[in-house]
VEXDREN-2710 file (C-alpha; in Angstrom, 1 decimal):
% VEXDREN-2710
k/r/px/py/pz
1/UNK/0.0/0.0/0.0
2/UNK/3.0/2.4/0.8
3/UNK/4.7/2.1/-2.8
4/UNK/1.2/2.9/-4.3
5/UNK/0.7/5.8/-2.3
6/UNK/4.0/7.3/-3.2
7/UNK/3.0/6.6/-6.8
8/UNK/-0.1/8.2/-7.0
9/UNK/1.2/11.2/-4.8
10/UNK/4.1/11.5/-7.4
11/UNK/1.7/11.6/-10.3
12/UNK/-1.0/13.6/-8.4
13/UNK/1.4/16.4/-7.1
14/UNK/2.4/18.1/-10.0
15/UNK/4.5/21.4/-8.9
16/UNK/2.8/23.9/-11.6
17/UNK/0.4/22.9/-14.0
18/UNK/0.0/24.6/-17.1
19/UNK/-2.5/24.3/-19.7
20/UNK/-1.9/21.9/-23.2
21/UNK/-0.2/24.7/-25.0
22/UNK/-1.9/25.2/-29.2
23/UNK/-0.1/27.3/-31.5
24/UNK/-3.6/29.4/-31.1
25/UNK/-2.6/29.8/-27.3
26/UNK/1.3/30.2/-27.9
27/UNK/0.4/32.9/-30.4
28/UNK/-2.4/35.3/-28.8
29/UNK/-0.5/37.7/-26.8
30/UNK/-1.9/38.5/-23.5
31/UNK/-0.9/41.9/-22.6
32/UNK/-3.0/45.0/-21.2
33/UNK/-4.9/46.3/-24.7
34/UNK/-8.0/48.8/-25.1
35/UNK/-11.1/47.6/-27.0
36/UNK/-10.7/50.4/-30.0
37/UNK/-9.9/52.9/-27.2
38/UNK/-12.0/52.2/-24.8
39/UNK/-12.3/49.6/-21.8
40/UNK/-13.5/46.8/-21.8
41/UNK/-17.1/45.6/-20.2
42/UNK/-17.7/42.5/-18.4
43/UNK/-20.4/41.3/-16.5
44/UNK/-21.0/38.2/-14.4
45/UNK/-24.3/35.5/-14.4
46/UNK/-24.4/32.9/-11.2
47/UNK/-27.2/30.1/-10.7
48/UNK/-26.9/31.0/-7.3
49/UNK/-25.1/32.2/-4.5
50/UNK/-22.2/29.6/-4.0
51/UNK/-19.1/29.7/-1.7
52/UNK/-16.7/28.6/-4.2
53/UNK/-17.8/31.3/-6.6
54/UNK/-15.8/34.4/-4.9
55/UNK/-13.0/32.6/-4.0
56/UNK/-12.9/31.7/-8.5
57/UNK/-13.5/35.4/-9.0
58/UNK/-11.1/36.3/-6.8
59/UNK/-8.5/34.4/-8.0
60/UNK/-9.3/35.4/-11.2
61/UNK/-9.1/39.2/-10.4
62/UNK/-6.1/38.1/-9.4
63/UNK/-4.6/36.7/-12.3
64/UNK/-5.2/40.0/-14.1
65/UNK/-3.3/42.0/-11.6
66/UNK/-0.5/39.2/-12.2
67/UNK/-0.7/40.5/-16.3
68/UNK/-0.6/44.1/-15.7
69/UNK/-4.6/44.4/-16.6
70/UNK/-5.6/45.7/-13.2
71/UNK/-3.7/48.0/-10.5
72/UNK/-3.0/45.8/-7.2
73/UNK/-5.6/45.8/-4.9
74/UNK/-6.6/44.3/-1.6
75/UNK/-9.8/42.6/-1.4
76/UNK/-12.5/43.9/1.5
77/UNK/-14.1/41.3/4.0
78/UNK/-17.3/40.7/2.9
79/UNK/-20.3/39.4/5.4
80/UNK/-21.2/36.1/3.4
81/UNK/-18.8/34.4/1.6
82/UNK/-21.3/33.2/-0.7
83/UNK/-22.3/36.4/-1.7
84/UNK/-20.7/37.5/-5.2
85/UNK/-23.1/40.5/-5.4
86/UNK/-21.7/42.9/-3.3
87/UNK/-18.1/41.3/-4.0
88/UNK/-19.1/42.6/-7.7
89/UNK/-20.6/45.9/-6.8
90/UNK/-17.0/46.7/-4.8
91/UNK/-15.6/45.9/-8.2
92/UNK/-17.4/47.5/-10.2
93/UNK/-16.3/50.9/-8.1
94/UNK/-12.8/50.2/-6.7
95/UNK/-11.2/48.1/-9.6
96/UNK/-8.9/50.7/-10.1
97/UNK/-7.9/49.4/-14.1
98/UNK/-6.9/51.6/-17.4
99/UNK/-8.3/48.1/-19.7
100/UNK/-11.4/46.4/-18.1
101/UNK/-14.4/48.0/-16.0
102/UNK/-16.7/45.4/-13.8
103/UNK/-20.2/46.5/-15.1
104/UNK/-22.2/47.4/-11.6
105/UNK/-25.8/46.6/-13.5
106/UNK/-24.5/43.9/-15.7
107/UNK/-24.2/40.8/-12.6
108/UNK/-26.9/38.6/-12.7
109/UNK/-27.8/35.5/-10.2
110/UNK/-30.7/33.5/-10.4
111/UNK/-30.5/32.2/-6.5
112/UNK/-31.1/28.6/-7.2
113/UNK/-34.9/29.5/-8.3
114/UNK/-35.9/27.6/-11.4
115/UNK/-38.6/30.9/-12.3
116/UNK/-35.3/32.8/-12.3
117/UNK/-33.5/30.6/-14.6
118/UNK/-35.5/31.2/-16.9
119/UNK/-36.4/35.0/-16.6
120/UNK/-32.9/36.0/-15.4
121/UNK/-31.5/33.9/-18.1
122/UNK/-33.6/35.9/-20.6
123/UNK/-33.1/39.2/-19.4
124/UNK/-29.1/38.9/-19.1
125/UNK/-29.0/37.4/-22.8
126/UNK/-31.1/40.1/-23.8
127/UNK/-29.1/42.2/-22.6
128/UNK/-26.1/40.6/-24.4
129/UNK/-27.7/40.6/-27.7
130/UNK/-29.0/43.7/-28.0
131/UNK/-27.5/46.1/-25.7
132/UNK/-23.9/45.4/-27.3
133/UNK/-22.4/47.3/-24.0
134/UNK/-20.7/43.9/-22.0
135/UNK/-17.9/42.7/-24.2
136/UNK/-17.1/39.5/-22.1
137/UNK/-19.3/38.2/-19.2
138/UNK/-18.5/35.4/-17.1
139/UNK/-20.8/32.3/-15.9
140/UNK/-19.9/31.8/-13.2
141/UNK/-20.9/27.5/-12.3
142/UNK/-22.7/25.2/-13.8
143/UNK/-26.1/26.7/-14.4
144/UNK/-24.9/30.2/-15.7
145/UNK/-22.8/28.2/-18.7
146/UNK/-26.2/26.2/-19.2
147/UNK/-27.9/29.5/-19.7
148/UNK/-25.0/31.0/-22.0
149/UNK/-23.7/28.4/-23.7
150/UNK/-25.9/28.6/-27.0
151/UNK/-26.6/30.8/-30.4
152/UNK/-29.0/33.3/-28.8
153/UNK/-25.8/35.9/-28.5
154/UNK/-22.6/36.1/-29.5
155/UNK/-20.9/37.5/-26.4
156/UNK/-17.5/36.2/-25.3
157/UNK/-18.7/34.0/-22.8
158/UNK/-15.9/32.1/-20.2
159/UNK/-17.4/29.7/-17.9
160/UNK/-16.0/29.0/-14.9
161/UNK/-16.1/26.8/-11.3
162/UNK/-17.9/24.0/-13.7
163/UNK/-17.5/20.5/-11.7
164/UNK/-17.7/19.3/-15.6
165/UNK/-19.0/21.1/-18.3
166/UNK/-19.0/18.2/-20.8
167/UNK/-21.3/16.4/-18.9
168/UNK/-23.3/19.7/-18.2
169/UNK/-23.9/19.8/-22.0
170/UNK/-22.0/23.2/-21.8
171/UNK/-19.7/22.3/-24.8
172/UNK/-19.4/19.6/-27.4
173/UNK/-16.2/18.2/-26.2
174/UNK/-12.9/18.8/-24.2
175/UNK/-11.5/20.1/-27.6
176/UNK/-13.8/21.9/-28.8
177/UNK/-16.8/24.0/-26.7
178/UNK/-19.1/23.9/-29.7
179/UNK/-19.5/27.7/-30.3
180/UNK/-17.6/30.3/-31.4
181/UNK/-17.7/32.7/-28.4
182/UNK/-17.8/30.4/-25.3
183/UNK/-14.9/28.9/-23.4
184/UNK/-15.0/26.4/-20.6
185/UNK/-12.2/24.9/-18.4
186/UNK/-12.2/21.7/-18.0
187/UNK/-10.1/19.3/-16.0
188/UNK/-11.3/15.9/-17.1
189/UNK/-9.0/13.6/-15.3
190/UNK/-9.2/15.9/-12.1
191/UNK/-11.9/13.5/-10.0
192/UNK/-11.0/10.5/-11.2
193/UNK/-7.4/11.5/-9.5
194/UNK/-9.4/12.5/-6.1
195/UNK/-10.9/9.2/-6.0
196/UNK/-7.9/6.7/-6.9
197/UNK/-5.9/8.7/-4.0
198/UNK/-8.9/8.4/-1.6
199/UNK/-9.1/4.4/-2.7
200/UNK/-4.7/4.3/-2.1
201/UNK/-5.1/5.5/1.2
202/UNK/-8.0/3.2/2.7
203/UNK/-8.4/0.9/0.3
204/UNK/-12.2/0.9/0.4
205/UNK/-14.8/-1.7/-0.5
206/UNK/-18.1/0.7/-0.5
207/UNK/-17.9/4.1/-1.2
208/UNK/-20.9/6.2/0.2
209/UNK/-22.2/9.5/-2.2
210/UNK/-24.8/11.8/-2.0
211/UNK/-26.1/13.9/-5.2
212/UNK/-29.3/15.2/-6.5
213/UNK/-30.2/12.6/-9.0
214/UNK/-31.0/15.1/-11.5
215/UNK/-28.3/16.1/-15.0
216/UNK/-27.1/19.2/-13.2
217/UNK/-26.6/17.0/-9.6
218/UNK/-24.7/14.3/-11.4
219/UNK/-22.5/16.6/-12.6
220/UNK/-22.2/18.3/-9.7
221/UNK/-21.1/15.2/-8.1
222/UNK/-18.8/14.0/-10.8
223/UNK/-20.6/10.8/-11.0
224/UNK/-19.5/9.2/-13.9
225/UNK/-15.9/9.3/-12.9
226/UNK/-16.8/8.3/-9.5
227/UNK/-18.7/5.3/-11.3
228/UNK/-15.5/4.5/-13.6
229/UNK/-12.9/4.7/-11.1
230/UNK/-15.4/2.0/-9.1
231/UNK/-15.6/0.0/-12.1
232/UNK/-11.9/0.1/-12.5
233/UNK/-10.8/-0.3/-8.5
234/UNK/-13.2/-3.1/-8.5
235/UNK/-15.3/-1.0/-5.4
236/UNK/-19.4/-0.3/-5.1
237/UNK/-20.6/3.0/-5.2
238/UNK/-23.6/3.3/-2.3
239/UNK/-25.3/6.4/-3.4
240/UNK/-27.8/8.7/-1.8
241/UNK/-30.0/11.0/-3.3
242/UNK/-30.6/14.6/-1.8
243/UNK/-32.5/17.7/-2.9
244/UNK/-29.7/20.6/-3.8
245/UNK/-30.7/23.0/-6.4
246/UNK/-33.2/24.7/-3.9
247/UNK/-34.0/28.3/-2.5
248/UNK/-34.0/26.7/0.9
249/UNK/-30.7/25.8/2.2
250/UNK/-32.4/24.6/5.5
251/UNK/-34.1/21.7/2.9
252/UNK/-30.2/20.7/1.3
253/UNK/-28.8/21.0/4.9
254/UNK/-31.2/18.5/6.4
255/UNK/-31.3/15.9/3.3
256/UNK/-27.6/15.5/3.2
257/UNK/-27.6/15.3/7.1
258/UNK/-30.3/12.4/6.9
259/UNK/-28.0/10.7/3.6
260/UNK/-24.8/10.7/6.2
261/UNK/-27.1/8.7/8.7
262/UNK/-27.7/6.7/6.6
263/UNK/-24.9/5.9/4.7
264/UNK/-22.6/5.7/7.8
265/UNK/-23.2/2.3/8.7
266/UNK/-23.2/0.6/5.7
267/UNK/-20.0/2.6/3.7
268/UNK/-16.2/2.0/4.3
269/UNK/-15.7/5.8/3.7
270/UNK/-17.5/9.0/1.7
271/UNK/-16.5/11.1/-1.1
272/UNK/-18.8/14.6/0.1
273/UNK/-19.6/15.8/-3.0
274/UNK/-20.0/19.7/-4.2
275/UNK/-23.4/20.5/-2.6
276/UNK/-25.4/22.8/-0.6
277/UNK/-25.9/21.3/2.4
278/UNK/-21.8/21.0/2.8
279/UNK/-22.2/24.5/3.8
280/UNK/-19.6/25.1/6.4
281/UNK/-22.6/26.0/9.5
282/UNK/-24.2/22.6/8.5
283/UNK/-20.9/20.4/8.6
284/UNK/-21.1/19.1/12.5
285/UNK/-24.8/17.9/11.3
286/UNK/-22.6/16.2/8.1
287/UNK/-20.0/15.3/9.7
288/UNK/-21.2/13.3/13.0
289/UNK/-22.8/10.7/11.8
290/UNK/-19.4/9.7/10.1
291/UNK/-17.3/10.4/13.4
292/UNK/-19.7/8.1/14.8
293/UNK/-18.8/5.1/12.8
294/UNK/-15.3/6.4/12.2
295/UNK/-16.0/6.8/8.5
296/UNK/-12.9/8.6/6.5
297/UNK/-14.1/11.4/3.8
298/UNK/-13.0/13.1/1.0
299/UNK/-14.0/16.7/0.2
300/UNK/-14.9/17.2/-3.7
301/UNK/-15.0/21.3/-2.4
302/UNK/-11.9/22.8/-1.4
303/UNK/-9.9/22.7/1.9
304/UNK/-12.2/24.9/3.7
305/UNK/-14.3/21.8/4.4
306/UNK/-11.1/20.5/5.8
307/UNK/-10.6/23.2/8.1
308/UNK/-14.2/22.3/9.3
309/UNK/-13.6/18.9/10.3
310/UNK/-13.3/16.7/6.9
311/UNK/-10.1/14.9/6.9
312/UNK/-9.7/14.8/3.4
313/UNK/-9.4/17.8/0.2
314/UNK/-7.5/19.3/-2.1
315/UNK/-6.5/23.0/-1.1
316/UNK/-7.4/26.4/-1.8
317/UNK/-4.0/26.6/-3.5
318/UNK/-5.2/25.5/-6.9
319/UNK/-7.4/28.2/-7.1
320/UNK/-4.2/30.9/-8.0
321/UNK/-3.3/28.7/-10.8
322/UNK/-6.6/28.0/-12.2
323/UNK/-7.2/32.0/-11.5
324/UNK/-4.5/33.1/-13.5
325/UNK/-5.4/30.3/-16.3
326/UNK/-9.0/31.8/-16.5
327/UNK/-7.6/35.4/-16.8
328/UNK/-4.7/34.3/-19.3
329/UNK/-8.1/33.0/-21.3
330/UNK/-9.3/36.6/-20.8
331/UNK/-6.5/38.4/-21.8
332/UNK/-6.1/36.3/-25.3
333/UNK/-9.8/36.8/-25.7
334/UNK/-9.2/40.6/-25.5
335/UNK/-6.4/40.5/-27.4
336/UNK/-8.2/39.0/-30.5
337/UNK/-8.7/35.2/-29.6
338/UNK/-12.2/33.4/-30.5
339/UNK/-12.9/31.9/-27.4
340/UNK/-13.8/28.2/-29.3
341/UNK/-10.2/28.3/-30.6
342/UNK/-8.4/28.5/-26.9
343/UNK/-7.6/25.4/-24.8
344/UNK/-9.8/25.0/-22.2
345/UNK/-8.1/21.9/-20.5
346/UNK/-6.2/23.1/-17.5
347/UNK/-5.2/20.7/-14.6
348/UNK/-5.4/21.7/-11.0
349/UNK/-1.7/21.4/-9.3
350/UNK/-3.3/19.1/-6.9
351/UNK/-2.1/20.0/-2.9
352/UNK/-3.6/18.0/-0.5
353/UNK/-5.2/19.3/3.0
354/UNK/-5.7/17.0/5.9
355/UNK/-6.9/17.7/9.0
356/UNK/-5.3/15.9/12.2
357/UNK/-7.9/16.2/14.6
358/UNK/-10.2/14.7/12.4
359/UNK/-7.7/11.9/11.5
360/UNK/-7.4/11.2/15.4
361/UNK/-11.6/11.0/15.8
362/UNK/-12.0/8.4/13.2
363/UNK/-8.0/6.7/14.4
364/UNK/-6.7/7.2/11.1
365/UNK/-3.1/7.6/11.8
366/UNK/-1.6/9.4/8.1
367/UNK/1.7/8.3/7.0
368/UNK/4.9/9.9/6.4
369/UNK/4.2/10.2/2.8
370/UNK/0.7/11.8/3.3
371/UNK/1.9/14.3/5.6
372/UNK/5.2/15.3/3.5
373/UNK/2.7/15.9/0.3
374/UNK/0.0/18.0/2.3
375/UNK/0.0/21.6/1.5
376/UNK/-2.1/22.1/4.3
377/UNK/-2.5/20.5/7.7
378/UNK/-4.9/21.7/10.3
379/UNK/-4.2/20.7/14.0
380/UNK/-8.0/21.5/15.1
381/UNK/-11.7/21.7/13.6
382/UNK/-13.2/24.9/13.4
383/UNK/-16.1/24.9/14.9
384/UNK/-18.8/27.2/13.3
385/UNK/-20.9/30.0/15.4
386/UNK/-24.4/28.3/14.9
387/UNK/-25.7/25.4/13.7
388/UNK/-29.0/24.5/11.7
389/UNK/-31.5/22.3/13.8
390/UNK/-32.1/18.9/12.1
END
């Protein structure tokens, strides 16, 4: 078991990853540049409010400090984490920039409401086709690429923090996204590597997953690489269905509280999959049914979750390098690129984060290896301020 971990860890842990380099990419030049003398306009289009989503934007703000496009500046602390709104509106007035200008009325979200899918969705494409005053807008997840990705404008469109846009039906294939102005990264391996690591280190028989069993949940979840890697480990997939594209977090919180119960018994570990009810203040309800019966997980989120009392993730490191990839893809666009024509496969440099005192509740003592390839260790569990009754 110890050679195989060392072999996966030296094929997962890749010091800087870099996108498959085209002549097309190679050739587009991606410094600052006006848009015939004037800057130019993006706006933004969520499903709904999601942690992850700042933290991409962020990181992709970033990246266009990094290539001279924006003047430094230091993000302000902003009340909910999930909230990209006011995040945008700060933008929109202190993104001090001589090339780009974040449009304060062109940010959209449709807040996980399926009405506003389809009347937000309308309105900011609308707005793209005939107001011809946003040259670039970012969608921002899963649903927002859905809504953008088609022939009803012809807006440079980058979609971003996508769990997997092929399966999504956001483009036509990792080579090619099927339409002339949109652009989606993909990492197609980038699951399937999460899951071989998580089966090296405990060597599981039944994995335990919880998804909406809906297009957009299963790609949420990643199933179908969960589903291969099981096919190819030789391990069963236990699954457990939960609502998650709903205006009520309390409904998400309390379904994927109820799966944990009842996967606990019967699982040899769980892969916790993007979803709303892994919102940090819901965790302990998560998380204590698998303490209970000493269950090791796997976030598919970000280290975050780790810091809250999963023992397993990749961390928040990857998102500077996938940042600076997404505004690289800007900065081509801007200088002349069609979007179809850029790569879009870029793979996370994968940094694992494990937390100890999580390891100790469950007696998972990590080896040598683990510990020497984490890029983040957390001693403790944060606890968070309140938690939602089940």
């Amino acid at each position: 078991m110890r050679t195989i971990i060392l072999g996966t860890l030296a094929l997962f842990i890749i010091a800087l990853a870099s996108p498959a380099i085209s002549a097309e990419w190679d050739s587009i030049p991606n410094t600052p540049t006006l848009n015939h003398g004037k800057k130019w306009r993006v706006g933004y289009l969520e499903g709904g409010p999601f942690r992850n989503y700042p933290l991409v934007l962020k990181s992709t703000i970033t990246g266009l400090m990094s290539l001279g496009w924006i003047e430094p500046l230091e993000f302000p602390e902003i009340g909910d984490p999930e909230d990209s709104t006011q995040l945008w509106k700060w933008l929109s007035k202190n993104a001090k920039s001589n090339y780009i200008q974040f449009v304060e009325d062109g940010h959209w979200t449709c807040n996980w409401d399926p009405g506003e899918y389809k009347s937000v969705g309308e309105a900011s494409i609308k707005r793209l086709s005939q107001g011809k005053d946003i040259d670039l807008i970012i969608a921002m997840g899963t649903r927002a690429g859905q809504i953008l990705a088609n022939d009803q404008h012809k807006v440079p469109t980058i979609v971003l923090s996508s769990t997997d846009p092929l399966s999504a039906g956001i483009v036509k294939s990792v080579e090619d996204s099927g339409y002339d102005h949109v652009h989606a990264r993909l990492d197609p391996e980038r699951h399937k590597r999460q899951i071989r690591l998580f089966h090296d280190m405990f060597g599981f028989n039944r994995l335990g997953i919880s998804y909406e069993n809906t297009l957009e949940g299963r790609s949420y979840a990643a199933v179908e690489d969960v589903e291969a890697v099981a096919a190819e480990r030789g391990f069963e997939v236990i699954p457990c269905f939960s609502p998650n594209d709903v205006q009520e977090n309390e409904i998400a919180y309390r379904g994927l509280a109820r799966c944990m119960e009842m996967l606990a018994p019967r699982v040899d570990a769980v892969y916790l999959t993007i979803h709303t009810g892994m919102d940090i203040i819901n965790l302990p309800n998560v998380m204590t049914p698998l303490d209970r019966h000493k269950v090791p997980t796997f976030s598919q989120g970000s280290s975050e979750e780790v810091e809250n009392g999963v023992l397993l993730s990749i961390s928040q490191a990857g998102f500077k390098h996938v940042g600076r990839f997404h505004a690289m893809t800007m900065a081509k666009i801007f200088n002349g690129a069609m979007p179809r024509s850029l790569d879009q496969v870029f793979e996370d440099p994968m940094r694992i984060a494990i937390n100890l005192a999580e390891a100790q509740a469950i007696g998972y003592d990590p080896p040598i290896d683990i510990l020497t390839a984490a890029d983040a260790i957390y001693q403790d569990i944060k606890k968070p301020v309140a938690v939602p009754e089940q």
